[in-house]
Structure formats: C-alpha cells, structure tokens
N, C-alpha and C positions, 0 to 999 in steps of 0.2 A: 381485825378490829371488830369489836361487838357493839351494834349499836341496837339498844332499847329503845321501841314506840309503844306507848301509849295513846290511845284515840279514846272520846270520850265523840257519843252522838247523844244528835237532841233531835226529835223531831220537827220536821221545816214547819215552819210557822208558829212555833212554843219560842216562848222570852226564856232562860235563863231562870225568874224567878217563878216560873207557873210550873215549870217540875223540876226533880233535881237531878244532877246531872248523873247519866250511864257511866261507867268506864269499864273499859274491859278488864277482864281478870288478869290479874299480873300472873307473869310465865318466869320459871325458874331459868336465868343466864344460863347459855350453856357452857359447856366446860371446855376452856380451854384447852387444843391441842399438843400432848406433850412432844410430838415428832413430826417431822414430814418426810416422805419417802421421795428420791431425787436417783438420779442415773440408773433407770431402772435396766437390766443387762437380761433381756431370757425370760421365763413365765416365774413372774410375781404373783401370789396369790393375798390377800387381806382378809381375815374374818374378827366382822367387829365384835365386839364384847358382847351386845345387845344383839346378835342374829347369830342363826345354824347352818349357814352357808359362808364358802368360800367365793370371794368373786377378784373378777381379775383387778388389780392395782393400774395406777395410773401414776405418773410423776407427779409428785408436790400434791402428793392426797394425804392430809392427816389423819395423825393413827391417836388415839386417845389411849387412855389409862385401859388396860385388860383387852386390848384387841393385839389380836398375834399375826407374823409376816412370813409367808411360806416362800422360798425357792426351791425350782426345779435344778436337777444336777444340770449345772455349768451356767447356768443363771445366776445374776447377784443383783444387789440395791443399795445403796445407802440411806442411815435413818440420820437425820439432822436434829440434834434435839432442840427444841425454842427454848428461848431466854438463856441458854445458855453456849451454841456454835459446836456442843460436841456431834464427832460424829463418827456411827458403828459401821462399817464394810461388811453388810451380812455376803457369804460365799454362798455358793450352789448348794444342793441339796439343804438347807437350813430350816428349821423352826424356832422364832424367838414371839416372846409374849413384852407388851409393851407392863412393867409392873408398876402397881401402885408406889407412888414416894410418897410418905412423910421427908417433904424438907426441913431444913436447919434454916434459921434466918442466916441471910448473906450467904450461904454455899449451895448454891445449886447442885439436883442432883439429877444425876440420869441411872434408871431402875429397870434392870432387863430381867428375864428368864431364856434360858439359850435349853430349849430342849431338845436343838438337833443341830450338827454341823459347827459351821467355826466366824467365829466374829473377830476382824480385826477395828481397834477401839482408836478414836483421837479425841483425847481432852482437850479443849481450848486453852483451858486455863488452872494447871492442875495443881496450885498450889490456892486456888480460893474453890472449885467443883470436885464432887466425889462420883465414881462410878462405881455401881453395884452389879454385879452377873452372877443370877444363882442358875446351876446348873440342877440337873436331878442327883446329884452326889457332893455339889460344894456350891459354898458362895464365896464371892472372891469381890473384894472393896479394895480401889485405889482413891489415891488424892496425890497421887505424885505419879511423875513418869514412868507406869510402867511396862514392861512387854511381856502381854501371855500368849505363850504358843501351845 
C-alpha cells in the first residue's frame, strides 16, 4: 500500500493568519512493484536498475521495472507477478531482467528478458493476461496455455 504525507509546519506561537503556511515539497509516488521474489532455493542474487552491484535476495523482496535476478547453478526462486498471480520458476544457473510493459487496459502483462538458463512460466489466467520472454535471439508472447521447453 502507498501512503502519501504531507506536513505543513508553522512556527509555535504564529496564528495561521500572520504567515502563510510551509508545506513540504511534494515527492514523486514511487512505482509500483512489478514482482516479488518467494521460495528462494541456493544463492539468489538481485541488481536494481538504479545501482552497479549485485546484492543477496531475500524472500518477498520486490523487483521493479529494469532490475534483473541471478541464480547460482542448482539454485532457483520464483518471481510472482502483482495484479496479476502469474508466476516464472527461474532454475539454476539463470539471468532474467524484470522488462518494461506498456500494458493493454483489462490484460495484464508480465515482461521478461531471459538472458541465461531456463524459465518455467504459470499464467493465472491466460485467456484474459499475456506473457512476453525475449531472449537474445527470440521473443516469444503467449495468452493461452502454453508450454516452452
């Protein structure tokens, strides 16, 4: 949940109409998390969009737009994605980049890059969400039940 404060200060002992009122500078809402990372198996690594280091993962840490999820061989995670219950089974040895969506009104989407190892995918609901995975050689878009091996 995001909740915005506002404070406005007056100095103790000023009325209201002998100056006018402070308020802080309004701060830009942050952005919404598109994932959260759950059953973490083996070394997880996370490197946000916004820094040049990898740091260890934690269960139920969200991952935003442009931040990418490393496992070690025989390591694995699951990424859950908000607003809409799908969810990617990254394997061991893996590199995926969480990507920007433009969504569609009414179709939620969930937007990977898989630049190493093997994702297995569950749509919740895959006759109304679509799932994107570009690799460095394909992208590949479902909206029906499929299976890629």
């Amino acid at each position: 949940m995001l909740l915005a404060l506002a404070l406005t200060a007056s100095p103790l002992g000023c009325d209201s109409e002998d100056k006018p009122e402070a308020s802080a500078p309004a701060t830009a809402p942050l952005p919404a998390p598109r994932a959260h990372l759950r059953g973490l198996k083996g070394s997880v690594q996370i490197k946000r969009a916004t820094a040049d280091e990898w740091s260890t993962a934690s269960d139920n840490v969200p991952l935003y737009e442009n931040d990418k999820v490393r496992t070690e061989a025989g390591a694995g995670a699951d990424l859950v994605f908000a607003g809409n219950g799908s969810t990617v089974h990254l394997g061991g040895d893996s590199l995926i980049g969480i990507a920007e969506t433009r969504p569609r009104p009414g179709r939620p989407r969930t937007d990977l890059t898989v630049l190493r190892g093997r994702i297995d995918a569950e749509v919740e609901r895959p006759a109304t969400q679509s799932l994107s995975v570009t690799t460095p050689a394909a992208t590949i878009q479902a909206g029906r039940e499929i299976v890629f091996q």
